[in-house]
N, C-alpha and C positions, 0 to 999 in steps of 0.2 A: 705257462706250464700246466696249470690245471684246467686249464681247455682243452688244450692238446691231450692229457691225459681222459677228460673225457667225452674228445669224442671219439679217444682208441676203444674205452669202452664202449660205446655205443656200436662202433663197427663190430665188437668183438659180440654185443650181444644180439646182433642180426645175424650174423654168420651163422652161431648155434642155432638162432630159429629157423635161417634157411634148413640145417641139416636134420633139424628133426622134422621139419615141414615134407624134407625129401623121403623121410623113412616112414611119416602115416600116409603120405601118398599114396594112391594103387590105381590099377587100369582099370578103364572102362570101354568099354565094346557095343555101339551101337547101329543095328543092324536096321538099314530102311529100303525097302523095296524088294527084301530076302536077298537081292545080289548086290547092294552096299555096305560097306562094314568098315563103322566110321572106329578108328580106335584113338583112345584120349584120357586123359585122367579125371581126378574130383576135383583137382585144384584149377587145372584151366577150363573145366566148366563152369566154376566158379566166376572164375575171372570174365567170362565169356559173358555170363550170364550178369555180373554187375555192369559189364561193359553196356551192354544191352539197355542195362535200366538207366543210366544216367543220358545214354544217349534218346531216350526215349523223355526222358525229366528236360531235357535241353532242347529238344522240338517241343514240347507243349509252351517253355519258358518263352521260346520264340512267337510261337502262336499267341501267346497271352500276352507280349509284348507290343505285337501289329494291332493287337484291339484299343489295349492301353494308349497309342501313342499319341489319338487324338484329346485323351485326357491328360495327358503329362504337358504337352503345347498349351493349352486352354490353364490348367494350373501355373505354367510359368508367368504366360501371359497376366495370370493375374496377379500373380505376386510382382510382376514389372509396374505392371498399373498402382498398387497400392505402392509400391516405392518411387514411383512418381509424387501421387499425391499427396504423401506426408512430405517429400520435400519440398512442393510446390505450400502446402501449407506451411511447414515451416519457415519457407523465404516471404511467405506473404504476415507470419508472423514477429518475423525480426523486423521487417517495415514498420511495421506499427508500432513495436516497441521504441523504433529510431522516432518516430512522430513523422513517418511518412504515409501517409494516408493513399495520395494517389499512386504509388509504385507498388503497394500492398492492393488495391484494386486492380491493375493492369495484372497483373502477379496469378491473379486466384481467377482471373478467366479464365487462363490454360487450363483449370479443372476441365471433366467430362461435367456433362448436362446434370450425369445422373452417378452420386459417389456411394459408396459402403456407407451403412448405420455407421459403424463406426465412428468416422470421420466426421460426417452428416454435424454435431453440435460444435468441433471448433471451424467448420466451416461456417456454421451460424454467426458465432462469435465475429468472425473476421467481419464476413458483410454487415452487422451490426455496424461496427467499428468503422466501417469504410462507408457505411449512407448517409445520404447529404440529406435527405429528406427525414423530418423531426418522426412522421407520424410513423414511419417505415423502421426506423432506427428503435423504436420504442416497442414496434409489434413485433419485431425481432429477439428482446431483450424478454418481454413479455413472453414468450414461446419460450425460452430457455430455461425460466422461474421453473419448471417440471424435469428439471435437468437433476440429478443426485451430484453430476458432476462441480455442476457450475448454478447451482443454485443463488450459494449464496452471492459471486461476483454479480448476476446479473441482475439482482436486486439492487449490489450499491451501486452497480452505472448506472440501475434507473433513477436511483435518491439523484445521484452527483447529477445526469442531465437535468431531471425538470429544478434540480437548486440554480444550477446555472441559468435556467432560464426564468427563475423566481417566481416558479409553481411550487408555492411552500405547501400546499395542503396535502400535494402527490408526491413531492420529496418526501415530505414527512410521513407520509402512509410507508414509503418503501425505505424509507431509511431507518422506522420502526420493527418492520419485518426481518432486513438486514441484522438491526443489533438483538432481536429475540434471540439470532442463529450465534452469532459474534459480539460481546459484551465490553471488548479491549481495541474496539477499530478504533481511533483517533478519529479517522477521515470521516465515520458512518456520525461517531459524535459530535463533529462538530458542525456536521452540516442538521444533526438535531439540535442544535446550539441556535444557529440563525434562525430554522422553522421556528421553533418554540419561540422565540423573540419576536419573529413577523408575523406569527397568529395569535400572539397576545396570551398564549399559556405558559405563566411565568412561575407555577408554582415545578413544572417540568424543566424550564430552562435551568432553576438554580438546581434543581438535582441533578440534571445533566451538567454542569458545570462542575460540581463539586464530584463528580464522577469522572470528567476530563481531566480536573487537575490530578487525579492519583493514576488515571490512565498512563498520562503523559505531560510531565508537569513542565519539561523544557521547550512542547511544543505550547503548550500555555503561554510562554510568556513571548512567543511571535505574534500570540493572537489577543496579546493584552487590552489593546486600544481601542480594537474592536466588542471586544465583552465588556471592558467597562461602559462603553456607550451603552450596550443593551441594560447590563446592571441600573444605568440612568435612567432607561425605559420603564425600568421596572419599578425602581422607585417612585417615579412621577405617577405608574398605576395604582401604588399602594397605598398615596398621597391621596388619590379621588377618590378611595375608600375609605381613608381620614385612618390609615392605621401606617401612624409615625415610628414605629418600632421597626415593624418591615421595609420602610421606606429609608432609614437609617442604615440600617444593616446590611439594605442591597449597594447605597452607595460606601458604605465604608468596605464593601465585597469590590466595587470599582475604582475608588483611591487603594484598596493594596494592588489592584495589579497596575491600576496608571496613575499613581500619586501623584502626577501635577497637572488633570484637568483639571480645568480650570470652573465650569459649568456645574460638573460635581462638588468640588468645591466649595462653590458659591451655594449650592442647593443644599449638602450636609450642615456646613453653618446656619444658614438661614432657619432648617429643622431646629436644628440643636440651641441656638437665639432663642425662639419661639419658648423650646422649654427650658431655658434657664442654664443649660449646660456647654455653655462653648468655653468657661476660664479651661476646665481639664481638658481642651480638646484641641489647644492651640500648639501643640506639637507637633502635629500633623500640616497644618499651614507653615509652621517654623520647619518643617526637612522638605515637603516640594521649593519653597520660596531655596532652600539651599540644594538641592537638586536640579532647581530650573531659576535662578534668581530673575524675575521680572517683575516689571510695574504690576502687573495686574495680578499675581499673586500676591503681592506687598498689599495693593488697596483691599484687599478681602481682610488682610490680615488687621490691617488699621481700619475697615468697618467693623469686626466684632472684637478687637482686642478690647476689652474696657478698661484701657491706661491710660495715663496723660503722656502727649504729642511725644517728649522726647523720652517715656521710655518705650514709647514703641519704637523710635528711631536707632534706641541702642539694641534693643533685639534684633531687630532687621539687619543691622550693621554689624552684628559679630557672628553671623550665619556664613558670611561671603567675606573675602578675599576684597578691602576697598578699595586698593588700591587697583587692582583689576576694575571694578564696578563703580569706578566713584563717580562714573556719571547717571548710573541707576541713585547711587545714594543722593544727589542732586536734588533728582525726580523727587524720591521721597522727601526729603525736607521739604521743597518748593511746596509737595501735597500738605505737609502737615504743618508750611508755615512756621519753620524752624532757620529764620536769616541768619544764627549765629553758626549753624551748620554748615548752613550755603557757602559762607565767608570763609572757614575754615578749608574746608572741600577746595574751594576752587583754587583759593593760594596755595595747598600744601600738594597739590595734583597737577594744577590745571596749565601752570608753566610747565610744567613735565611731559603732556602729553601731546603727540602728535596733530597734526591740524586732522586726519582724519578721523580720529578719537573724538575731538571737538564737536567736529559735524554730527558726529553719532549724538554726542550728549544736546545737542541742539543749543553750543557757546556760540 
């Protein structure tokens, strides 16, 4: 209803301007040649006369159009070509994200020869990614380091290739440059973790270590076994410079992340014998021996325990389950020479347990 209403108005208010438009009208008489005598008003010259100019705006649009058009072709053209090759980039970049190497190569030939700047650095990236050849793959990686884009990634492919291939000196150049830019990568640190460990600069590795564990302490403890080893390394260096404090502390830095080697073990006692202090330090042998109950943690703990035979056989023995292990507790009697042990063990078990159990305990 109030459409309808207005667009009565609207008709109603063109009407009125037709009728006033008819009443400032008037003639015009124009005379050409002295015997023509054109007669017309102001408003259809008007009209005549705008007609005139649009039609005249409409052939030059035209003209400027036939000049234009081999620039409109050449622009589409080139907007097809770049939506080509971002998608050809893109499918040769989802390859490589699958870990298909050869199909992301075949993929990024269909480029042209010769692509836009733009594109020009993740096409870099890709044939990086995709060269078989070491020294090609690195001058590639090496060119992109001037990149604002992709700086910092193609510093940690360079650390990650030469670590893979146990070039620690140039890992470690580029994996130092990496974390100046990134201080919380896990991957840039720990591949500072091995360098510093296999170039023997250990006062770097434990601060990088002690910077991984607040980094990422869950990925710590995938990498436990392997930093306690270097921990060990470390120690042994601090040993040939006769300072036992250090050498202490980096293996007590390797029994907390792999309480039951056994190497380390044997080496923290050995230090701590030397000076006087393994009674307070037998706790640590007492939770690996019950986190990993074996002979050979048992012998460590009966070389430095200083007690008589059978009460190191009752510490050993209420660590573990004996009835589960009574052929380990066996072992130990038989080591420390405890026949009354042996005798009880074997009658209160030894009928009880399977012949394959047996063989294990060597009955």
């Amino acid at each position: 209803m109030i459409r309808l209403l207005g667009f009565c108005t609207i008709l109603f208010l063109l009407y009125l301007s037709f009728i006033l438009l008819e009443q400032l009208d008037s003639r015009i008489l124009i005379t050409a040649y002295d015997d023509y005598i054109i007669e017309t008003t102001i408003f259809v010259s008007l009209g005549l006369i705008a007609i005139t100019v649009c039609l005249i705006i409409i052939i030059l649009k035209i003209i400027s159009l036939f000049f234009e058009i081999p620039y409109l072709i050449n622009k589409q053209l080139d907007k097809n070509n770049a939506q080509k090759t971002v998608a050809i980039l893109m499918q040769a970049m989802t390859y490589l994200m699958l870990g298909d190497k050869q199909s992301s190569l075949l993929i990024i030939k269909k480029l042209p020869a010769k692509i836009k700047p733009e594109y020009q650095e993740l096409y870099d990236i890709i044939n990086a990614e995709t060269e078989k050849d070491f020294e090609k793959q690195i001058q590639y990686f090496k060119q992109l380091t001037s990149s604002k884009k992709y700086n910092y990634f193609s510093l940690k492919r360079l650390a990650q290739i030469f670590h893979q291939r146990e070039l620690f000196e140039q890992a470690e150049k580029y994996a130092t440059l990496a974390f100046n830019l990134v201080e919380v990568d896990s991957d840039i640190l720990e591949i500072l973790i091995d360098c510093y460990a296999n170039l023997g600069l250990w006062n770097k590795f434990v601060v990088t270590v002690a910077k991984f564990s607040r980094v990422n302490p869950i990925r710590l403890t995938t990498l436990a076994n392997k930093i306690a080893k270097h921990y060990l390394t470390t120690a042994k260096y601090y040993l040939e410079l006769g300072e036992d404090k250090e050498a202490i502390h980096c293996l007590e830095s390797a029994l907390e992340l792999y309480p039951t080697y056994l190497e380390a073990l044997d080496l923290y006692f050995t230090i701590n014998a030397s000076l006087s202090k393994t009674t307070n330090r037998l706790s640590i042998l007492k939770s690996a021996f019950t986190a990993e109950p074996s002979f050979a943690i048992a012998e460590i703990y009966i070389k430095f325990a200083n007690m008589p035979a059978n009460a190191i056989y009752e510490e050993l023995s209420n660590q573990i389950d004996r009835k589960l292990y009574w052929h380990l507790l066996i072992a130990i009697a038989t080591y420390l020479n405890l026949p009354e042990q042996i005798q009880a063990l074997s009658v209160q078990y030894h009928s009880d347990t399977p012949m394959s159990s047996r063989a294990k305990a060597g009955i």
